[in-house]
N, C-alpha and C positions, 0 to 999 in steps of 0.2 A: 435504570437511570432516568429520572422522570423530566422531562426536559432538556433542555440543551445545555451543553454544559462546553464551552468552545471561549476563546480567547479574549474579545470583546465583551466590556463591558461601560454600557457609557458608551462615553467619546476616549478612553483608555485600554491602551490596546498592550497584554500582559502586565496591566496594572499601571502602565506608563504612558506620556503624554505620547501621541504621534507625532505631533509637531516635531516636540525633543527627540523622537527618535529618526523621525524623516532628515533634521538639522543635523544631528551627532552622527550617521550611518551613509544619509543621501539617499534619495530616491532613483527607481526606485528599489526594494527593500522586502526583505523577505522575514519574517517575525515568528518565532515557535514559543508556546507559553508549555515552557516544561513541567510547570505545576498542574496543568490541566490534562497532559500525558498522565503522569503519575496519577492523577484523580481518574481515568478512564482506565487505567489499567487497575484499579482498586478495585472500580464499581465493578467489572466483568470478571476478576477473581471473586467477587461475593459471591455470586448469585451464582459458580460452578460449581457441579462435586467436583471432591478432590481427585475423580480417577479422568479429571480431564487437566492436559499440559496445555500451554499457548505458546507458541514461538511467533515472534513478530515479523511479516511476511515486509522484510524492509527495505522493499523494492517500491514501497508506497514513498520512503523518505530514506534513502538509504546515506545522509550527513555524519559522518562518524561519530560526532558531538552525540546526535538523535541515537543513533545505535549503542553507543556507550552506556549512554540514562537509563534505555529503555532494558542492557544487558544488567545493570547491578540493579533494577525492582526485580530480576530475576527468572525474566524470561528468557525464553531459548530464541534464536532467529531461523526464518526462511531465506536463503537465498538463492539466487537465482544467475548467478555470472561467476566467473572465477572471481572477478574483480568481486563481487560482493563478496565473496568468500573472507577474500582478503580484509576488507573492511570489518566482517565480524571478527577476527582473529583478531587484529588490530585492538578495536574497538577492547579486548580484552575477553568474547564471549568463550565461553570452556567449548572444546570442539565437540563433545557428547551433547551438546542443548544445538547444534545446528543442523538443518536439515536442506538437501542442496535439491533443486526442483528446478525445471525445465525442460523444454521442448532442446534437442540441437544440443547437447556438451558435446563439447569437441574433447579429443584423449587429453589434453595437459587439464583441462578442468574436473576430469575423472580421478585423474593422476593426484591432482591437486588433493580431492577429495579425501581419495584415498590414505594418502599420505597423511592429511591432518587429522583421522581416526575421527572422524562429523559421525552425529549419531544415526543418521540415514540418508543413501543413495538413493532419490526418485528415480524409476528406472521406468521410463518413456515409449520404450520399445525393444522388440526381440533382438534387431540390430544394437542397440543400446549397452543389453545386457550381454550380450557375446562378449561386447568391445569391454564393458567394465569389468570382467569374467577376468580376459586375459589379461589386463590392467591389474587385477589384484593376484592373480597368477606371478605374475611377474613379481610383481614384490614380496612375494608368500604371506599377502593378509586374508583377510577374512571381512569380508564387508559387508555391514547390515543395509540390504533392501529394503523400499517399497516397491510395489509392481503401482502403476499409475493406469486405474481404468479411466478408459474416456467416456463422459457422456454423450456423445455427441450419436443421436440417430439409434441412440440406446433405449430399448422398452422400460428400462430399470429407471429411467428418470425422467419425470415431468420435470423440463429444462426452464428454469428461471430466464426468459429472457430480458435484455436490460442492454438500455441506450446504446451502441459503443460496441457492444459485446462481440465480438467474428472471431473467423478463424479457430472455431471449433474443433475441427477436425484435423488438428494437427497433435492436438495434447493429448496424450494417452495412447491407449488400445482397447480395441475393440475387444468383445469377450471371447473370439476365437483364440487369439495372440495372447492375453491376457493369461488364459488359463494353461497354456503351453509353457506362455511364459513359468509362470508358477513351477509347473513339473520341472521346468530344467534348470532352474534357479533349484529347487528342493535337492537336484540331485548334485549340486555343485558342490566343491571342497572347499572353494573360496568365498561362497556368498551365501547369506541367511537372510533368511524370505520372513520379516517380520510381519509385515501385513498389508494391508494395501491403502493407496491414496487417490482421492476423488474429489475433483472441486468442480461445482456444477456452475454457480452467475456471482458476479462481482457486485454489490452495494444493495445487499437484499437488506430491507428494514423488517421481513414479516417473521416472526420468532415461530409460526408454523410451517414454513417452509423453511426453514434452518432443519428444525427439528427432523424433518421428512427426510432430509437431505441426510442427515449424519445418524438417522437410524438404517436406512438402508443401503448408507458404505458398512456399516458396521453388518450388515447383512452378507451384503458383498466378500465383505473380509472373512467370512465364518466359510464361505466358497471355497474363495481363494487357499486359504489356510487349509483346506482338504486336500487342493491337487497339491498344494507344495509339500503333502506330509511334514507340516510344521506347526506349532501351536500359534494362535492370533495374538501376537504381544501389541499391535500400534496399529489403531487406523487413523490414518491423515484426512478430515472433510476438510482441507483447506481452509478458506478464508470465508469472502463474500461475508463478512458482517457490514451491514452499510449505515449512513449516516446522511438527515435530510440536510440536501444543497440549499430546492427552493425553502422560500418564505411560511410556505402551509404544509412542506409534508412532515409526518411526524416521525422522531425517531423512532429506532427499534428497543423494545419496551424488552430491558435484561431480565428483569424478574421473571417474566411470560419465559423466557427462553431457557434463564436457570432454572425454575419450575421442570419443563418439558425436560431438557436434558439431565436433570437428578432421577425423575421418575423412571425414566429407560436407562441409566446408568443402575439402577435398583435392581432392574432385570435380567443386567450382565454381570452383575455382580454375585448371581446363583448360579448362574448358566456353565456349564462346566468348560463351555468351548471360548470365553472370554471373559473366566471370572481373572484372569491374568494379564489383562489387555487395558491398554491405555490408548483415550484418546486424545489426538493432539489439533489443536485450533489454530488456525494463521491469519491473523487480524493485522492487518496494512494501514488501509485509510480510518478503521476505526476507533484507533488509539490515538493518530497522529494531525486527523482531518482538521477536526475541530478546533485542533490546536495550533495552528497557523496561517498566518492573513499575508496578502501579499499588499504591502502597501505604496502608491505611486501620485505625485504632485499631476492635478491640475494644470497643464501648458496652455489649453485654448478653451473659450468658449463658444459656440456662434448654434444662430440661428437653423433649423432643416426644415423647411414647411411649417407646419404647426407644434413642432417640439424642436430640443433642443441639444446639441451635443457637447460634450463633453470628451478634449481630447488631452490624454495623459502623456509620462512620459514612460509610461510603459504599459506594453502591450501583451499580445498570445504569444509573443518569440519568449518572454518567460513564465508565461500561464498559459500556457494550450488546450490545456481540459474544456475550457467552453466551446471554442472551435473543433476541437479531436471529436468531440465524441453527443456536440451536440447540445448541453446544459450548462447552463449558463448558475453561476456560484451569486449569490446578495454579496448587495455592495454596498455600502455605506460611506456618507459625507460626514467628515469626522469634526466634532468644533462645537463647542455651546452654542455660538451664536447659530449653527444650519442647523438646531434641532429646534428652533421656534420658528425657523421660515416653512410658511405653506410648502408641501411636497409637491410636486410634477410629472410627467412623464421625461426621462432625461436618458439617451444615449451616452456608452460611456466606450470611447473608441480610444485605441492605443496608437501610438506614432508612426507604425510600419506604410507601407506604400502596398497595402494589398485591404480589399473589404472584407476579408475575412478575422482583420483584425478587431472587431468588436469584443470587451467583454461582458457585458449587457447592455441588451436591447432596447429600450423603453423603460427602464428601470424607474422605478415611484421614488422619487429622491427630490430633498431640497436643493433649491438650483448651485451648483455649485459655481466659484469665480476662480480663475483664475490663480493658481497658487494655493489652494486647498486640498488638504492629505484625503485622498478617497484609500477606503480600505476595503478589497477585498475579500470575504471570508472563507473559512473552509479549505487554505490552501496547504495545508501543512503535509496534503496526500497527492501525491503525483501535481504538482509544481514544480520547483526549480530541476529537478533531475529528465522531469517526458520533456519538455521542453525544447526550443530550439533559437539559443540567448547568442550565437553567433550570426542571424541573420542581420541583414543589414548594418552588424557591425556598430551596436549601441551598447553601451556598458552591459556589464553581467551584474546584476544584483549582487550585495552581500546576502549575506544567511547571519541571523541572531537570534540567540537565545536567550528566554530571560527565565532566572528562577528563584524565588522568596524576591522580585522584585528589581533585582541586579542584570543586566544587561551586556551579553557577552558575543563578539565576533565570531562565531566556528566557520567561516566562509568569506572570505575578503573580497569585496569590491574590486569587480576586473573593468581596468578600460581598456578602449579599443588598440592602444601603443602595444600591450603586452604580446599579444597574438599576432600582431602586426611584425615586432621584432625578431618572432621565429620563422617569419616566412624567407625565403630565398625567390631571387629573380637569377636563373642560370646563364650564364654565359654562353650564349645561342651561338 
């Protein structure tokens, strides 16, 4: 994919005025250009052999609408809560394309699992597996595994690290647990050890360290697949395809990546221990990123020493990611008339009552006044869901989708009366 390929264009954002959509929706407003989904999910089935699946890791944008679209081009999904569960079933996804992954299922979301015959159980730990063991015991099924290595403090993997990124050490197993794991899943009557799953760093752009990464899970798996005495059908490298935030970085270049992963697909394709094995990819924020802006009116403008701020009517209580994890997304001043005024240095601060509300810093922008649509980019991947739209008690965004041009609610505008009206004051 050579370049950027993401929502804006112009001062039109999915093809449509901002103003119109700020007016018709209210700010502020959350925007997904579905046509640019379906163009990023093209571009990255091109450039794959065909012995790699993709299920959509849709805990980046898990909006039923967004799940839906993204289930009839034909992918599978990853998720990660019972509640996501439920939303793929919903959404219409066949229960053999989902793959359930987490740290922490609790039995009803095993249960859950189980029950809806999902193409694979990530199984997180040897306590994990006992419990799903007896879970499909109970019901006399037969449930396909992954065993989930962890990287973390593992020689096996030079670890991508990346902004944000912690709490390593809680995903997976180590290779003692792991390979135990294996044998006793191999010996079970309820559970089949398909192969293993390994996700090293989140928003990796380098298609050589992709590559590194899902040649030796696939190594991994040829291990594993020995103690389980069972053939290597699926290994999971997760996700971590990434997408540039700032202004200069560049994306991750697919050809480089399809190249790299057809040439080692060539190689398991003779190999007797995975000429039968499929790999599977969980791309989140990099189908979904690009394709939505979080858009919010201009409230104030004033003066800060020698620059200038800019306060909106919304902030990180519905965009977090700059404040969570440290990166700040481009922002842009939307309007023919600000794209011939001289640019600036401009702060762009959101309404809450704390300074960590910024969501860019000194941002190179034409000055904006008063009442003008600023749009930020890149939010279509962990915005409105990481979030925290109950602070301080300011409306909740809608969610909109637009596609061949048409402009559709999947998320309704909450104000603060609604949440207000289920509250109770008890009789002390």
């Amino acid at each position: 994919m050579a370049g950027r390929v993401e929502i804006l264009d112009g001062d039109l954002v999915a093809g449509l005025s901002a103003d119109q959509l700020a007016s018709r929706f209210g700010t502020p407003l959350y925007v997904y250009d579905m046509d640019v989904i379906e163009r990023r999910v093209s571009a990255l089935r091109s450039v794959l052999p065909g012995v790699v699946d993709i299920a959509y890791a849709m805990k980046a944008n898990p909006a039923l609408a967004v799940v839906s679209f993204i289930g009839g081009l034909g992918l599978g999904v990853d998720v990660a809560s019972g509640g996501e569960l439920a939303t793929a079933l919903r959404a219409g996804i066949p229960a053999g394309r989902i793959v359930v992954t987490r740290p922490g299922k609790r039995d009803d979301e095993l249960a859950a699992a189980v029950d809806a015959g999902v193409r694979a159980v990530t199984v997180e730990s040897l306590g994990e597996l006992a419990r799903l063991e007896r879970i499909a015991a109970d019901r006399g099924r037969h449930v396909p595994v992954l065993l989930r290595a962890s990287v973390d403090g593992s020689s096996r993997v030079e670890r991508v690290r990346i902004v944000g990124d912690g709490g390593a050490g809680k995903f997976g197993m180590a290779d003692a647990d792991l390979f135990a794991a294996a044998r006793s899943a191999g010996r079970s009557q309820h559970l089949d050890v398909l192969g293993v799953h390994r996700f090293g760093a989140s928003n990796v752009t380098d298609a050589a360290a992709l590559e590194a990464h899902v040649i030796e899970t696939v190594e991994l798996g040829r291990e594993v697949a020995v103690a389980a005495r069972a053939p290597l059908r699926l290994v999971d490298a997760g996700g971590g395809l990434g997408v540039p935030y700032g202004p200069v970085d560049e994306p991750l270049d697919l050809v480089d990546l399809g190249r790299r992963v057809s040439r080692a697909a060539e190689g398991w394709a003779v190999a007797h221990d995975t000429r039968g094995m499929r790999l599977l990819i969980e791309p989140g924020r990099f189908l979904v990123g690009p394709a939505g802006a979080y858009l919010a009116r201009v409230v104030d403008r004033k003066r800060a020493g020698e620059g200038h701020v800019a306060v909106l009517d919304g902030g990180i209580h519905h965009l977090l990611r700059p404040a969570l994890v440290g990166q700040e997304h481009r922002v842009r001043v939307l309007g023919t008339r600000r794209r011939r005024d001289s640019s600036r240095p401009v702060t762009i601060a959101g309404p809450l009552c704390s300074g960590l509300d910024v969501l860019a810093a000194s941002a190179t922008l034409p000055l904006p006044d008063a009442g003008d649509v600023i749009a930020v980019l890149d939010a279509g991947a962990y915005g409105f869901t990481e979030s925290m739209p109950l602070f301080l008690s300011h409306p909740v965004p809608a969610e909109v989708a637009v596609r061949h041009g048409r402009a559709h609610v999947i998320r309704a505008r909450v104000e603060p009366e609604t949440w207000l009206a289920t509250q109770v004051v008890p009789s002390w």
